[in-house]
C-alpha positions in Angstrom: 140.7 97.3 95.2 137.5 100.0 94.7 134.9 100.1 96.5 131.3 101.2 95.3 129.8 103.7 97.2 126.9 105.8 97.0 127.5 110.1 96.0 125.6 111.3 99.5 123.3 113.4 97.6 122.4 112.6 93.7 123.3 108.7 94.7 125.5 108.5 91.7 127.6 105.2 92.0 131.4 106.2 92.9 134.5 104.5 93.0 136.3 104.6 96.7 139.8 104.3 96.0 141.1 102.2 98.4 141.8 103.6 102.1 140.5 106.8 101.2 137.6 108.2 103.7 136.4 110.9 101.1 134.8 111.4 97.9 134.2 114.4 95.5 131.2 113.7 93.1 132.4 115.0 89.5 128.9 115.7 88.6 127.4 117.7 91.5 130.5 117.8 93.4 129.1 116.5 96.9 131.5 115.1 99.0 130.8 112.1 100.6 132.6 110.9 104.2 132.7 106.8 104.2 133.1 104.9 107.9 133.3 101.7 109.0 130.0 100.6 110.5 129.5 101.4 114.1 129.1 98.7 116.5 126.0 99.5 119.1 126.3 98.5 122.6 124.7 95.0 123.4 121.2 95.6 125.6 121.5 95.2 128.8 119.9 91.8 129.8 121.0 90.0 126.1 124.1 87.9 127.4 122.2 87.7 130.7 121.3 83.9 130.7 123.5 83.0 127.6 125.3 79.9 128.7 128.7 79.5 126.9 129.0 75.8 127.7 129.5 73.3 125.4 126.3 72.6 122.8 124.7 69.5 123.6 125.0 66.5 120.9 121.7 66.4 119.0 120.3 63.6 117.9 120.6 62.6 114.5 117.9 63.1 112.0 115.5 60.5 110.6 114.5 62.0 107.4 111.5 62.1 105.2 111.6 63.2 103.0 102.2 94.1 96.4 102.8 96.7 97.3 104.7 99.2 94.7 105.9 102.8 95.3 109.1 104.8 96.1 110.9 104.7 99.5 112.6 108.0 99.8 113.1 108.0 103.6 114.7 104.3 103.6 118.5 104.1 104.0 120.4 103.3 101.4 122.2 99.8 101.4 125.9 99.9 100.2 125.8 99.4 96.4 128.0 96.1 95.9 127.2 92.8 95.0 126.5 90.4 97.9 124.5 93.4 100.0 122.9 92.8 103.4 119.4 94.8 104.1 117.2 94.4 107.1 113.8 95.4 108.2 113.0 95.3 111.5 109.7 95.7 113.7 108.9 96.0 117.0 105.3 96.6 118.3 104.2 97.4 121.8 100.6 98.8 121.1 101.5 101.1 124.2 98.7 102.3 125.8 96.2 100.3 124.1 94.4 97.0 125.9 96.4 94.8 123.1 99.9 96.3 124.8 103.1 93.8 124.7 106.1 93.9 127.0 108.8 92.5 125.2 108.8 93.7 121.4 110.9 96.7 121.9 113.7 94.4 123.4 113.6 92.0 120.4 113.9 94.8 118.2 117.2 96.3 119.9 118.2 92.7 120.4 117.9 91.2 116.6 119.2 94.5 115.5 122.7 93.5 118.2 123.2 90.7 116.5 122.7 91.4 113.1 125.3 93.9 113.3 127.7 92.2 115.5 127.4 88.6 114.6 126.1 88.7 111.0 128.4 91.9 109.5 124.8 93.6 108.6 125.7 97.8 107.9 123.9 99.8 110.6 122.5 101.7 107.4 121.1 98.5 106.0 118.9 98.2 108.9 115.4 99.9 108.7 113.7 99.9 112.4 110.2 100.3 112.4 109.0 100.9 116.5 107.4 103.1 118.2 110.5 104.8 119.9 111.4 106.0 116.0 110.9 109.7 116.0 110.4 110.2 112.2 107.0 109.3 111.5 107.6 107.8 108.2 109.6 104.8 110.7 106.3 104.0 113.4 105.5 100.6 112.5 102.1 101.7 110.8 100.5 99.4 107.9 101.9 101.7 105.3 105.3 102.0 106.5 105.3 98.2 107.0 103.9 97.6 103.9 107.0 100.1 101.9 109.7 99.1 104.1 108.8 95.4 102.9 109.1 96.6 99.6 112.1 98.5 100.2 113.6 95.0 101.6 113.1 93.4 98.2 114.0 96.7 96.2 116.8 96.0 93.2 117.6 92.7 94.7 120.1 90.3 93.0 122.3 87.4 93.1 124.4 87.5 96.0 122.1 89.8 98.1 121.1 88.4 102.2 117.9 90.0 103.4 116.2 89.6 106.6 112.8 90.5 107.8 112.3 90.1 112.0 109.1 90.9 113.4 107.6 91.2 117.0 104.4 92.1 118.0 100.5 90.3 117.4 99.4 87.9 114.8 95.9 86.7 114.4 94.0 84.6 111.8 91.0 85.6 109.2 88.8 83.4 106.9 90.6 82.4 103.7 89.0 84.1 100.2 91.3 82.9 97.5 91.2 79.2 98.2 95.2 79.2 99.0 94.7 77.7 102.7 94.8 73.7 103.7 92.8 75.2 107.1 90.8 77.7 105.5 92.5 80.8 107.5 94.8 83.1 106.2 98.1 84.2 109.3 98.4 88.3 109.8 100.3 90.3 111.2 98.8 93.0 113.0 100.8 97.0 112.7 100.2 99.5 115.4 97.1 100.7 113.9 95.4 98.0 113.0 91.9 98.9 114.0 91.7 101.5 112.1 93.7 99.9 108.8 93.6 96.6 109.3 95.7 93.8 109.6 98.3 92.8 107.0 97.8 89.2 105.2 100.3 86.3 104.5 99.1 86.1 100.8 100.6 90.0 100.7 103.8 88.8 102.6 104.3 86.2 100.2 103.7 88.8 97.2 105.6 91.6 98.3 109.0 89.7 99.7 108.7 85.9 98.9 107.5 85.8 95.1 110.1 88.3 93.6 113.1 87.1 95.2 115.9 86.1 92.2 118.2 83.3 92.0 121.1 83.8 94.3 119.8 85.9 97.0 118.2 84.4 100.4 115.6 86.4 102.6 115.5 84.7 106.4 112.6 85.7 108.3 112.4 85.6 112.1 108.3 86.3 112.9 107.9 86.3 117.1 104.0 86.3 117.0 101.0 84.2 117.8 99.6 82.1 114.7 102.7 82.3 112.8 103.5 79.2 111.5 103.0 79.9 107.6 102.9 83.7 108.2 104.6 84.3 105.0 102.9 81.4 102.8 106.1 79.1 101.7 105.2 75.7 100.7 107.0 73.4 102.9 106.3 73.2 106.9 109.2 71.6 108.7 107.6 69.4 111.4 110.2 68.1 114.1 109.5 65.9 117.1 111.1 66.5 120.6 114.2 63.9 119.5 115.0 65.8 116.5 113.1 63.8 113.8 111.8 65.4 111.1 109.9 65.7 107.4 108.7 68.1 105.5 105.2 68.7 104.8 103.9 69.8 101.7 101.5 73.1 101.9 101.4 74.1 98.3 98.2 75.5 97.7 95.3 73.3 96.2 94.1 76.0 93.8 97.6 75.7 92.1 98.6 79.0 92.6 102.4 78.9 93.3 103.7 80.6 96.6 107.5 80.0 95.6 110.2 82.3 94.9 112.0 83.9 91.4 114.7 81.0 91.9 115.8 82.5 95.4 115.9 80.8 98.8 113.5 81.5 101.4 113.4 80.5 105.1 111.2 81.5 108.0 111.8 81.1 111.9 108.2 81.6 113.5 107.2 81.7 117.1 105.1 79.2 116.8 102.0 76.6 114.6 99.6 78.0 112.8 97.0 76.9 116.0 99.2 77.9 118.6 100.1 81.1 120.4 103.5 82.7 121.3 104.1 84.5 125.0 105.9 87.6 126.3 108.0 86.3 129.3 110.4 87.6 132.1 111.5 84.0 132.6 114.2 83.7 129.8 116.0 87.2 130.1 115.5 87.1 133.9 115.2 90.5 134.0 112.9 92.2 131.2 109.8 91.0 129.2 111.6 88.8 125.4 109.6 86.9 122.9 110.2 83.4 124.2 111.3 82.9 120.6 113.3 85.7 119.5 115.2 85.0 122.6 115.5 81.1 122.4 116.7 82.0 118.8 119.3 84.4 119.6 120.2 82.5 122.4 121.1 79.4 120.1 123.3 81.8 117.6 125.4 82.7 120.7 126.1 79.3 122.3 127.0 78.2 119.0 123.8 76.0 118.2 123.2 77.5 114.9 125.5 75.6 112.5 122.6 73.8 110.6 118.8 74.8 110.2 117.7 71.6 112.3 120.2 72.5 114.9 119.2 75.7 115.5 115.3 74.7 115.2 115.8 72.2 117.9 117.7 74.2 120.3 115.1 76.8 120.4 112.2 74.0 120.8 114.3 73.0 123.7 114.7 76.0 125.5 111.6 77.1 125.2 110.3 73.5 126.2 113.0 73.3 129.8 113.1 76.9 131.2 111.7 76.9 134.5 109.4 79.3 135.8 107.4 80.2 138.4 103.3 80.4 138.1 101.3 82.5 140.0 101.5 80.4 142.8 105.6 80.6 143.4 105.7 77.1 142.1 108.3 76.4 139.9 107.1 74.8 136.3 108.4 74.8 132.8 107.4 78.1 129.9 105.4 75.1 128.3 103.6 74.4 131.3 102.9 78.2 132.1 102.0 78.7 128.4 99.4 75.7 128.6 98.3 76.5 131.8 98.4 80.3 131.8 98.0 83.4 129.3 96.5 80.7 126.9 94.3 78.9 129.3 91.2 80.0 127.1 93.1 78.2 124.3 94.3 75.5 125.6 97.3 75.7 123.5 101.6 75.3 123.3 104.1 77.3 122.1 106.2 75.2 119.4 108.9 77.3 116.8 108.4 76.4 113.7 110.5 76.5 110.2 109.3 77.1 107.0 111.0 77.1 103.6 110.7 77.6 99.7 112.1 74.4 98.9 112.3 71.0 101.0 116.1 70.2 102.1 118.0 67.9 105.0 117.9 70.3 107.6 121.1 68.7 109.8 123.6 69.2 106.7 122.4 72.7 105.3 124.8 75.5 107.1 122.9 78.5 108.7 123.9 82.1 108.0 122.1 85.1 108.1 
């Protein structure tokens, strides 16, 4: 069987016979070397507090029911049907009062598991940190705002797109009406004082709107106010015992914030009201989003069969780690997170899930 490849330097479409690792272009003659992907080596600290035990028995459910412009310095995704693409971005603000611990490390780790436990091409992944040392790749509003389009570029049927992002989120007033609370969720790149932050309603028009029928876009948003940071209708509220419904956040003005016929679904640190932490007290030994980690933590013990059970293992994590304040004294992150960095707040950190259409959350496979 052929494979489709890309010609290395006019991009021509190619037909890789099969076990060949070569390819002369018969129109400008390039020749083009194919690999297997490359696995990368797993950070440090990421299996170190994954606990391989046996998943504990849930409970069962009670239900109730842009931006536009070329790319030229993004990586080409393999050109067959069924293609996985990723964008992923990992602020620290270094060296600013606004700097994060953690972000870097959610980065390397989403990117880990993409590769290793999704199949996602190391060439399909587009990093966007501060570490990069092309400019084009700092995790700037512009290069956020094309790698997003880049993400969505030529997408069909078949097609599995991910967007993970770690770093700050904040809130501004709502000016289009499209808001139940009257604030719109951002997400904040490295320059963001001098550009400004970048809005859900954009989010939602750059990635959500144009996706087609057949392709799914998963997006895993570690940041504070993120609840319905990228605008989908339906909020996924789930109690402690696994209960759940949907709730219904289509805009008021009418203005649909669906998809092309395509299948949307967003992991986020936590509600809208609500703030997300940087902690040493999951990893044990570096700074994680409490959420990127409770989530990758759930794909790797093998509590990420079904949306719901993958929700409510990360709320539980998240909800029984033990920590210890700045007293010594052991508490829980909820505790620490009510008690400490968000004191001024007075608030909890809760994942949420967010989708384009309602469905039963405990029958619905998950796969990135």
């Amino acid at each position: 069987m052929h494979m489709l490849i890309d010609c290395s330097n006019c991009r021509r479409t190619l037909n890789l016979p099969p076990g060949a690792t070569t390819i002369s272009c018969a129109i400008c003659h390039a020749i083009t070397h194919v690999a297997e992907p490359r696995s990368i080596p797993a950070p440090h600290f990421y299996y170190n507090n994954i606990n391989h035990s046996t998943p504990q028995h849930l409970p069962p459910a009670s239900h109730y029911v842009p931006y536009s412009g070329s790319v030229p310095w993004a990586p080409a995704p393999p050109n067959s049907q069924g293609r996985k693409k990723a964008v992923i971005c990992g602020i620290s603000y270094k060296g600013s009062q606004f700097e994060l611990k953690g972000c870097l490390n959610d980065a390397k780790c989403m990117k880990y598991l993409l590769m290793n436990r999704f199949g996602f091409p190391e060439q399909s992944i587009l990093m966007l940190t501060e570490e990069e040392a092309n400019p084009s790749r700092r995790p700037t509003k512009k290069n956020i705002r094309m790698a997003l389009h880049w993400l969505v570029l030529d997408c069909q049927a078949g097609d599995s797109l991910v967007f993970h992002y770690s770093g700050h989120g904040s809130q501004q007033e709502d000016e289009n009406g499209d808001e139940v609370d009257g604030l719109d969720e951002t997400i904040l790149p490295m320059d963001f004082e001098q550009e400004g932050m970048i809005l859900d309603d954009e989010i939602n028009d750059t990635i959500v709107r144009p996706l087609p029928r057949g392709a799914k876009l998963h997006a895993i948003v570690d940041a504070c106010h993120s609840g319905t940071v990228l605008d989908l209708p339906y909020l996924c509220k789930m109690t402690a015992s696994g209960q759940y419904k949907w709730e219904d956040h289509r805009p008021k003005n009418g203005q649909n914030k669906g998809t092309s016929g395509g299948e949307v679904f967003c992991f986020s640190g936590c509600d809208d009201n609500q703030t997300s932490a940087d902690t040493v007290a999951l990893s044990k030994v570096t700074s994680t989003g409490a959420m990127t980690f409770s989530f990758i933590q759930a794909v790797e013990e093998g509590q990420a069969s079904t949306y719901g059970i993958l929700l409510n293992s990360m709320k539980a994590t998240i909800r029984h780690t033990n920590v210890l304040d700045g007293a010594g004294r052991v508490t829980s992150l909820l505790a620490l997170l009510l008690n400490g960095r968000t004191v001024l707040q007075g608030l909890k950190q809760e994942p949420q899930l967010t989708a384009s259409e309602p469905f039963d959350v405990y029958t619905k496979p998950f796969s990135l």
